[in-house]
C-alpha positions in Angstrom: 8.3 1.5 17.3 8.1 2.3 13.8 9.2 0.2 10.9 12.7 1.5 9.3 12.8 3.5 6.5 14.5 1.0 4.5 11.9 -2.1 5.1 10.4 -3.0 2.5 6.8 -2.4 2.4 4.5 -5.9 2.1 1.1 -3.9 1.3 -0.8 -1.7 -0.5 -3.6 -0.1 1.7 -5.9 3.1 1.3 -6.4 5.6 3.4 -7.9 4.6 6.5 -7.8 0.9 6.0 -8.6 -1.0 9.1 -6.2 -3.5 8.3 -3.2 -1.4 7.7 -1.6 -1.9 11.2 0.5 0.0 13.4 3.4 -0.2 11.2 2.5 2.4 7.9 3.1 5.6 6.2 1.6 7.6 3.9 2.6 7.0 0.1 1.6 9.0 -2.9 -0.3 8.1 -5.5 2.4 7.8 -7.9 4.6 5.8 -5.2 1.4 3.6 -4.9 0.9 2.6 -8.3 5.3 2.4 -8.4 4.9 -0.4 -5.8 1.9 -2.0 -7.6 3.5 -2.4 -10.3 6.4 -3.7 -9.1 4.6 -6.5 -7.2 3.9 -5.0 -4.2 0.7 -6.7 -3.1 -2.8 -4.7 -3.0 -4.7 -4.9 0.3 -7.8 -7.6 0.0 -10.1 -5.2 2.4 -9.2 -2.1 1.0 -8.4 -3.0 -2.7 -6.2 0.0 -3.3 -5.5 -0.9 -7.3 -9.2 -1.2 -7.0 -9.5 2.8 -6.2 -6.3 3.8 -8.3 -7.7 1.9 -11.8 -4.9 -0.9 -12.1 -6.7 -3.7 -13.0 -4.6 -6.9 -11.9 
């Protein structure tokens, strides 16, 4: 069962993280950085703001 469209996301994960879980969708890179910045926490294993150049 997938999470609702409305619920809020938790994580930040790249592509193919092992740790994303059942429960994901695909973002964009803009919508990534959007959620970053507004406190969306960045994956420890995958370290998306790593990949995308935010620096925390």
């Amino acid at each position: 069962m997938a999470a609702p469209a409305s619920a809020r996301p938790i994580k930040v994960h790249v592509g193919g993280c092992y740790a994303a879980g059942k429960r994901h969708r695909a973002i964009s890179r803009e919508q990534a950085l959007a959620a970053l910045a507004d406190g969306i926490r960045a994956c420890i294993h995958g370290r998306p703001d790593t990949e995308l150049g935010v620096l925390g």
